[in-house]
C-alpha positions as CSV (number, residue, x, y, z in Angstrom):
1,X,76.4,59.9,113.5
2,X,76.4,63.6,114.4
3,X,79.6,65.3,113.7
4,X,80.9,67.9,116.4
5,X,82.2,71.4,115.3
6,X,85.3,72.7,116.2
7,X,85.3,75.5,118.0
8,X,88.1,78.3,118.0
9,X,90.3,78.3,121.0
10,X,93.4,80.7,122.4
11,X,95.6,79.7,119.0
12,X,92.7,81.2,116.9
13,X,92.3,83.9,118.4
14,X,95.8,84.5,118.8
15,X,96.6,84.1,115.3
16,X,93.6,86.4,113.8
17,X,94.4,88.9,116.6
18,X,98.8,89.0,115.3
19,X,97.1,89.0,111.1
20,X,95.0,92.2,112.4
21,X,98.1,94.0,114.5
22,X,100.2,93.4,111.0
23,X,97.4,94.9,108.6
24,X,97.4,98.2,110.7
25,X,100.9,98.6,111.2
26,X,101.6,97.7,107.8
27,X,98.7,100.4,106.6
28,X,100.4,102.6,108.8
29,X,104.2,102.5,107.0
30,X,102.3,102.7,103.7
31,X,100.3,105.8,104.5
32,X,103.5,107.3,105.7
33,X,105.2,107.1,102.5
34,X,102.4,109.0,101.3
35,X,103.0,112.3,99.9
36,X,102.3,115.1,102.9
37,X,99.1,116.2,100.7
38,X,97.9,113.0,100.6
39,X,98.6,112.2,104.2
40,X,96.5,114.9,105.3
41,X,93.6,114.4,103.3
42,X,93.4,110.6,104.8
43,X,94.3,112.1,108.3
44,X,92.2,115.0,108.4
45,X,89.1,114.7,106.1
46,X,86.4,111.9,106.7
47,X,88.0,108.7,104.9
48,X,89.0,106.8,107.7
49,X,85.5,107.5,108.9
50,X,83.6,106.5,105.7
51,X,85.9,103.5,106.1
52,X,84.8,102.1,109.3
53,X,81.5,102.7,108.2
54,X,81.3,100.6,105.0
55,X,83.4,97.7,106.8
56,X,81.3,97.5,109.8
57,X,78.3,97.5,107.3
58,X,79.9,94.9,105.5
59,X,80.3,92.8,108.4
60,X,76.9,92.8,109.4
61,X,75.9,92.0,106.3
62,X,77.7,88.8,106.4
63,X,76.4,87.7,109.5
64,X,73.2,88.5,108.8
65,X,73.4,86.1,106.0
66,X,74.4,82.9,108.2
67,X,76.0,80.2,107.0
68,X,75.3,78.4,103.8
69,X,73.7,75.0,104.5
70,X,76.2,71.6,104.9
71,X,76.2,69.6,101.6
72,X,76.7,66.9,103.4
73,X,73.9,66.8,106.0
């Protein structure tokens, strides 16, 4: 018997597209309770740069690496 794979729909999407809007916003009240020193050395030197960088990387790296094979195949 082969078994079918589910595939993400509208709901998926939906509800990884509402986690990602609540990360940011939520980033976003914590860096403003930053001190105004701090604040500008996230806003104004390259850490939100180096940022992107190393999570892009990081997600390329994990689908480079595929998916681990089924146990149960």
């Amino acid at each position: 018997m082969v078994e079918t794979r589910h595939q993400p729909g509208w709901r998926e999407a939906l509800l990884v597209a509402g986690a990602l809007v609540t990360i940011v916003l939520g980033a976003a009240v914590l860096t403003s309770l930053l001190p105004t020193a701090v604040q500008t050395a996230i806003f104004h030197a390259p850490v939100l740069i180096l940022v992107l960088i190393v999570g892009t990387g990081w997600v390329l790296w994990r689908i480079s690496r595929g998916r681990p094979p089924d146990p149960d195949r």
